[in-house]
Steps between C-alpha positions, in 0.01 A plus 500: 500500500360532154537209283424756187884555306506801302815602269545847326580329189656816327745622796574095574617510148740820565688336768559188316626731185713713772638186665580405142652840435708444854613155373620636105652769672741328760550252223672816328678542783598159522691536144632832537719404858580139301652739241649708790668231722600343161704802404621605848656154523712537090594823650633381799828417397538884416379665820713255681196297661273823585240442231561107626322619860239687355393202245498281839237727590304548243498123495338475845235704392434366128334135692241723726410732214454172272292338784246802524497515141373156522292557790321825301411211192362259729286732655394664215394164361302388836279796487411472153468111575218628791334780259466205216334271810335779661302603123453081458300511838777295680529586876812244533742767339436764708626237814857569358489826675380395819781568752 
């Protein structure tokens, strides 16, 4: 096995930006069912409970969507955390990839 590590510097960069992009994006998300569940659940006493059910899902889903959103930051971060190590000659970032 080659002990040579090469990184396409320019696409690397993409995918960090895109993860980025992912993260912003389900962060959006994030607010948008907040304001959803909020008003499903002032409503509630109008539809007689039915908007009540549907806030009770959208408020299993709003904690998974918030953890990916998460998720997409942190990864974002690590790769550009392994392109700044990679360009400073240091082979111990690219280790946080190793599976």
């Amino acid at each position: 096995m080659a002990d040579e590590v090469y990184m396409d510097i320019p696409a690397v960069e993409r995918m960090a930006k895109a993860f980025s992009g992912f993260g912003d994006t389900l962060s959006a998300v994030e607010k948008t069912l907040l304001a959803i569940s909020t008003t499903l659940k002032v409503t509630a006493f109008l539809t007689l409970g039915g908007s009540a059910a549907a806030a009770t899902l959208v408020d299993r889903i709003l904690p998974r969507v918030k953890q990916l959103a998460e998720k997409m930051q942190e990864l974002s971060g690590d790769i550009t955390s392994a392109i700044k190590a990679y360009r400073d000659g240091d082979l111990s970032g690219s280790q946080r990839f190793v599976g």
